[in-house]
N, C-alpha and C positions, 0 to 999 in steps of 0.2 A: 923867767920861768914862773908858769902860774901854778898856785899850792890851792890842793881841795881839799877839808878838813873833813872825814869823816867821823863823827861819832856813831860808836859801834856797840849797842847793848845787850849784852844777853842775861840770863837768868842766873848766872852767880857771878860772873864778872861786866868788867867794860874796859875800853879803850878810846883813845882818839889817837887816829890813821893820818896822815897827809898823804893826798897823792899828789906828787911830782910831774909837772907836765912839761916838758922840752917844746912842746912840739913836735914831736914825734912818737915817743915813748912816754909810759909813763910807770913811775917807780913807787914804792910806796915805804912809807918810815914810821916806826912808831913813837907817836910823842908823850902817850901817858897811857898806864894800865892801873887798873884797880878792882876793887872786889867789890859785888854788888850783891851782900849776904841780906834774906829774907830776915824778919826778926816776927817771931813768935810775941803774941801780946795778949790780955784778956779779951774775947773778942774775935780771934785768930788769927790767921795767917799774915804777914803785912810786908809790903817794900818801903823803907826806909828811904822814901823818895826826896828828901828834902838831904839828904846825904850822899843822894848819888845825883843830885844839882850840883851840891857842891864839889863833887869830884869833876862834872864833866866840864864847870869852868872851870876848874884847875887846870885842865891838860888842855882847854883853850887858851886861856892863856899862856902858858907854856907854849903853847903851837906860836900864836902872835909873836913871841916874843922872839921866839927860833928864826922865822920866814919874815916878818914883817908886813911892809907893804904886797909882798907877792901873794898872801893869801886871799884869795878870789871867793870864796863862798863856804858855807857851814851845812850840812847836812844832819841830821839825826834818825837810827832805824831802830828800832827793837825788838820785843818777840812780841807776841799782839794778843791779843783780846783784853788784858788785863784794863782798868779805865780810871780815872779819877772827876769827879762830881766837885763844882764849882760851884759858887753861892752868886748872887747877881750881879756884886759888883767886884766879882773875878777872886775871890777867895777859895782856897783849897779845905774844902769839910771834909776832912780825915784822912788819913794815909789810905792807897788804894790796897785793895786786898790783892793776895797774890792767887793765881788761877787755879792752886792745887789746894788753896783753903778749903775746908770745909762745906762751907754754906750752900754746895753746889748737891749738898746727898739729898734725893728724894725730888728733884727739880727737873729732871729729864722726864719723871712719867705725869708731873704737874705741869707741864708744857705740854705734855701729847693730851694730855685732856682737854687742854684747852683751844689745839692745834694738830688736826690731822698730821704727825709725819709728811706724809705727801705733801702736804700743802708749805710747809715750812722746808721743802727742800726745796720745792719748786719756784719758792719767793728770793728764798738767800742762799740755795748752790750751796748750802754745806746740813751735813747731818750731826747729827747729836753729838758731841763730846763734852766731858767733864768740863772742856780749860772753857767755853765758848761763853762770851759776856751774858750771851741771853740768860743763859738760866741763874748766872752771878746774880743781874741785876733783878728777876724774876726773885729769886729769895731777896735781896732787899725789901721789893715792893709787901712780900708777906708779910714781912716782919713788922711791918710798917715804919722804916726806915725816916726819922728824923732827916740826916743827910740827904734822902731822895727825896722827900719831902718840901725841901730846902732848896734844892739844885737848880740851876739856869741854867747848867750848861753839861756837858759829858764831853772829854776826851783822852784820846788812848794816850799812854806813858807817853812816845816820842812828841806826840800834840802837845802835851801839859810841856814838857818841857822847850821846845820849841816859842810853848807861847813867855814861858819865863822869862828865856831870851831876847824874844821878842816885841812882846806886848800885843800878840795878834792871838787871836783865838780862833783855829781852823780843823778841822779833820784829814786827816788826809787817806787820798781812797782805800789804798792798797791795806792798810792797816784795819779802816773801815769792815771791808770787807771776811776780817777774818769773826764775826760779831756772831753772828746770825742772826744778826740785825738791819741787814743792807743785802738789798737786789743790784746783785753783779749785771743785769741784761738793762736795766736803768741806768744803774752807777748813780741810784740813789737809796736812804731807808727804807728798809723795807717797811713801809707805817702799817700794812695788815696785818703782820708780826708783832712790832711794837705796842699796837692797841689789845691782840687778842692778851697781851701779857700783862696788859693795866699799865704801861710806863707812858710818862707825861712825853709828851710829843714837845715839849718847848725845851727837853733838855740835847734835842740833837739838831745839830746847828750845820751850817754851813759844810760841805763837803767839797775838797779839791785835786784835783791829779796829780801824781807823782809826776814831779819835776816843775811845781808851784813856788813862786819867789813870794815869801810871806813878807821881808824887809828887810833892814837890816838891825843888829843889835842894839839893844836901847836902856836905857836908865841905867842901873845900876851895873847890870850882866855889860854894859859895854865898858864902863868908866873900871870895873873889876878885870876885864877880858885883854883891854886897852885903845882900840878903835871898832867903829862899827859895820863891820865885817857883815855883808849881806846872809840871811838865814834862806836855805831851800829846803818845802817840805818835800823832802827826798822820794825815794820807795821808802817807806818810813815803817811797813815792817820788813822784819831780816830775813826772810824770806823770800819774799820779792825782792829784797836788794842781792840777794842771794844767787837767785835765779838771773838777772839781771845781768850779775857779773860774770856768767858763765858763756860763753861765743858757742850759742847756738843758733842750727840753721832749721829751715821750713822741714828741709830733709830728714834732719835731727836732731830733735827736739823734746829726744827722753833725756829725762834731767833726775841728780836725787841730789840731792843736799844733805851733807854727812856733816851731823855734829851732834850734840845732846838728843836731839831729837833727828834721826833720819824721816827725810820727807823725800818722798817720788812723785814725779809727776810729768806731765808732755806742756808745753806751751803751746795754747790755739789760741786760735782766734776770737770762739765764742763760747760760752760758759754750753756744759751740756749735762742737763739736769735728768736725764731717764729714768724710771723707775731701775734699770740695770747698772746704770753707776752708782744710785742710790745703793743699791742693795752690797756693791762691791765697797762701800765703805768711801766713796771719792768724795774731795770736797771743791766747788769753782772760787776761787779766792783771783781778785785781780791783779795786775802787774803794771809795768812801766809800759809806754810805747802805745795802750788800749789792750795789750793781751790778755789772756786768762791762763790761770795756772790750777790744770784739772790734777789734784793730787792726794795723797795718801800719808797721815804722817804715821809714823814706826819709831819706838820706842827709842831706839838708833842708841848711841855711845852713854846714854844713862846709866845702862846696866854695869859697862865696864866703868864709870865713875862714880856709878856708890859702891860697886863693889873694893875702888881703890882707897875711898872718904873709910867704909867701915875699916880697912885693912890698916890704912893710918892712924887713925883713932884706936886699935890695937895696937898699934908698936910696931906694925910690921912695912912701913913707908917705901915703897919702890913707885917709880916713876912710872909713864905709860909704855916708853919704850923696852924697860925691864919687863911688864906685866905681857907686851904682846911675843916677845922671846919665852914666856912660861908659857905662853897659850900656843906657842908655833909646835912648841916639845913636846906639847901635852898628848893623847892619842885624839884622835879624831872621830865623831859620829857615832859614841856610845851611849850617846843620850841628848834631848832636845826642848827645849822648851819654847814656849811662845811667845817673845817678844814684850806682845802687849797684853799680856793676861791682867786682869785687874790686881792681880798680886806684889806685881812690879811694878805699878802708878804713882808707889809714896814711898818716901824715903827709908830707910830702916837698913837691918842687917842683908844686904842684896843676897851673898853668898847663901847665908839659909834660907833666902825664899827661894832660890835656884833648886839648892838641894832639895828643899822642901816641895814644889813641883814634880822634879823629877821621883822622889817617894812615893807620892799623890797618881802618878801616873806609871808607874810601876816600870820604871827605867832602873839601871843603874847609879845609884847615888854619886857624885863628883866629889873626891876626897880633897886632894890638894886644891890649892891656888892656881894651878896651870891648868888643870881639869874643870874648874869652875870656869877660869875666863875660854879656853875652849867650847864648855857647852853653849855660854854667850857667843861666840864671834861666830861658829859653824852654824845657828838657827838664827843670830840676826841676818848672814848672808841667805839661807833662804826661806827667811820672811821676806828678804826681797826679793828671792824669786817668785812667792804666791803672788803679792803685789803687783809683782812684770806681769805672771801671767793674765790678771786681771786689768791691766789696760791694753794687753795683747787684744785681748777679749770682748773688752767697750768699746775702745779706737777701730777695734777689724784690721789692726795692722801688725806689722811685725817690725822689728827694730833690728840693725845692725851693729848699733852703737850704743852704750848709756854715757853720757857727760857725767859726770861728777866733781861738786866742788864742795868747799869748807876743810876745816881741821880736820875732821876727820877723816881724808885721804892721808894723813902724815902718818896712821895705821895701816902700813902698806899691807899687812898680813889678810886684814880686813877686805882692802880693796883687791887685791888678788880672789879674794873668796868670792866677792863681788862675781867678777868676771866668768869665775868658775861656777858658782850656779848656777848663774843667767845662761851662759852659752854664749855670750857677745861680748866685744872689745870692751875693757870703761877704758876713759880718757881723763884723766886726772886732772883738775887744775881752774882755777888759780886756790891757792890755798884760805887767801884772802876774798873770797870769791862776796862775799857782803861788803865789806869794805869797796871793794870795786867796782860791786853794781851803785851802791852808795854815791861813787862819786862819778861813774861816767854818766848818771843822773842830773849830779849838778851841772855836770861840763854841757850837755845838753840844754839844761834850764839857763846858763850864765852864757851861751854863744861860743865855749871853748872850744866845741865839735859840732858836727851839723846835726846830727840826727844819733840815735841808738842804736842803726848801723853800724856807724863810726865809730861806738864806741867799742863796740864787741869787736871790731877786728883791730882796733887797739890794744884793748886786751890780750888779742892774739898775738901781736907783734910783741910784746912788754914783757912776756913771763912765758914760765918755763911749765910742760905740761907730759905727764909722763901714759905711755898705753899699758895696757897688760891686758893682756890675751888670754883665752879664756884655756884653761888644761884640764886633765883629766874628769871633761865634764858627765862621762856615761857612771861613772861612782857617785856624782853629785846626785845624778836622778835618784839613784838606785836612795842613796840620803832625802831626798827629798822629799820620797814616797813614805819612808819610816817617821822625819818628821811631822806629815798630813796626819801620821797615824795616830802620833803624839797630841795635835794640838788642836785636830778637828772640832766644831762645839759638839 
């Protein structure tokens, strides 16, 4: 039996995954979980990257030591933009900032001054948001940034780590690409971007495709891990492994990705930069196989998880599955807010900035706990509907199906609402849907399958995948039309 080690990062925890491979089927187990908490410093925002190194050998070796000889390849994905800045002879100048730090205020309209909108969608396929490295590293360069000043090198969280492991220093595309700093129609830097911003062109290096064999582990990370287990830069952000691990077909290929952040999107072929997709908010980020994933991210299960962080931090601790049994009871469509309003972007007391929207916009206030996460889960379902309609709209097509994978399907309340605002089937599954793009990546890159075919309908065979059908959708409208009323600009 051959073993794929997935490491699996996201923004407050992580894991390492083994997938199981028979030969037929493949299984998946978990060998190590930990917390992967931001830490506040003079300065601002920070990930405590040299602590979540050492977590993620831990639960390598741990895997090693479980599986042995059968573990065939290492992977690593994360959430992406975030980068770390290397000095020339591969040293780490300063913990990398985290994407919701600060430094990013006042940097969207000092980028358009210096770069038409248009032109910066048209180079790197994505538009302005807060988390996107450009405008990160753009305030660096103001500040006149000692580290940048410094730098040989740049690469994203899963790169640096990788290379730790490794001793190879690479980018890899898919994570690349979430920058806006890299042309998806090249599948190279975008250097007209980079120059209008003033950043040194020698600190971006080498760029490679998901499902690239960087080596295998070396010096210290192997003699710590136990043998040298070959490293794959994977889809190495979690979104593309995300997407990845979802068995979609030409036919159906509306995708959302439910977790912290819900993201929708269609899988094509070629990145499509319009001035109308611009405008719809879409961003082209690339994938496994040469695909592109034209998408949308939405605020998705933050709301319900600072709403549960404030609640525990008061004393009042229930789990996710308690919280969506208060929101099932609670009444339905007496009030709505928007998702992604800049109110809901940073941490804080969630519930009163809820309340506090719904005040603001002259709704009914949500008293209880069940009423709160209610007004969350009925306008996150249709934010996904505005979303749908809007690549109804750019594609020119219509959809009978939406695929849905991650944690966030274990909210089945959630994904029922799904169904119910859109008008169309979801299809649930796999839960583990990053970990699994994760590793039928490597199985690809290591010869274990033939192609990315093979592996999605291994997928398909392996795990268990649930529908829900859409019900009482003519009330959803009639909701729909009061939310537009709600959260119009």
């Amino acid at each position: 039996m051959k073993t794929f080690l997935a490491v699996d990062l996201g923004a407050s925890s992580g894991r390492v995954m083994a997938g199981r491979f028979d030969g037929k089927t493949l299984a998946l187990e978990e060998v190590h979980r930990f917390d992967n908490p931001g830490v506040e410093l003079p300065g601002g925002s920070f990930w405590d990257i040299v602590g979540l190194f050492r977590a993620v050998t831990e639960g390598l070796r741990l895997a090693v030591a479980r599986y042995g000889e059968e573990v065939a390849s290492i992977g690593i994905d994360s959430w992406g933009c975030d980068f770390a800045l290397l000095s020339e002879d591969g040293r780490l100048l300063g913990l990398p900032h985290q994407y919701r730090d600060s430094r990013h205020l006042g940097m969207a309209a000092e980028m358009a001054r210096r770069i038409p909108p248009p032109q910066a969608y048209a180079s790197t396929g994505l538009v302005d948001n807060f988390y996107n490295s450009s405008v990160h590293l753009l305030a660096e360069s103001l500040r006149a940034s000692p580290m940048l000043a410094q730098a040989a090198r740049l690469l994203f969280i899963p790169d640096l780590l990788a290379y730790w492991l490794t001793g190879q220093q690479a980018v890899e595309r898919s994570v690349a690409s979430t920058s806006q700093l890299f042309n998806p129609r090249s599948a190279d830097w975008a250097w007209d971007i980079i120059d209008a911003l003033g950043l040194p062109r020698r600190i971006f290096g080498p760029v490679v495709p998901s499902g690239s064999l960087l080596g295998p582990l070396a010096g210290a990370a192997a003699s710590s891990i136990g043998r040298p287990v070959p490293v794959v830069s994977t889809a190495s952000h979690d979104t593309a492994a995300a997407v990845a691990g979802i068995p979609l077909t030409a036919e159906n290929n509306l995708w959302l990705s439910s977790g912290t952040w819900s993201i929708m999107g269609l899988e094509i072929p070629e990145p499509i930069t319009t001035a109308e997709a611009a405008a719809a908010g879409f961003c082209n980020e690339l994938g496994v196989g040469g695909t592109t994933r034209l998408l949308k991210n939405i605020a998705g299960l933050w709301l319900i998880q600072e709403c549960r962080r404030h609640w525990n931090l008061s004393g009042e601790a229930q789990d996710f599955a308690q919280l969506a049994e208060l929101a099932r009871q609670a009444e339905p469509f007496f009030a709505f807010i928007d998702p992604d309003d800049a109110l809901f972007a940073t941490p804080g007391d969630m519930p009163e900035k809820i309340r506090r929207f719904c005040q603001r916009t002259g709704q009914r206030i949500p008293a209880s706990q069940g009423e709160v996460l209610r007004v969350a889960t009925d306008s996150l379902a249709l934010k996904y509907r505005f979303v749908y309609a809007n690549f109804c709209r750019v594609s020119g097509r219509t959809f009978a199906r939406l695929h849905v994978g991650g944690g966030g399907i274990q909210n089945a309340m959630l994904t029922q609402a799904t169904a119910d605002a859109l008008g169309i089937e979801v299809v649930a599954g796999p839960v583990e849907a990053t970990s699994c793009g994760n590793i039928i990546t490597q199985m690809v890159a290591t010869g274990a399958i033939a192609d990315f075919a093979a592996g999605r309908s291994l997928l398909e065979d392996s795990f268990d995948f649930s529908v829900y059908q859409p019900h009482d959708h003519p009330r959803w409208t009639e909701a729909y039309a009061s939310f537009l009323s709600v959260t119009a600009p």
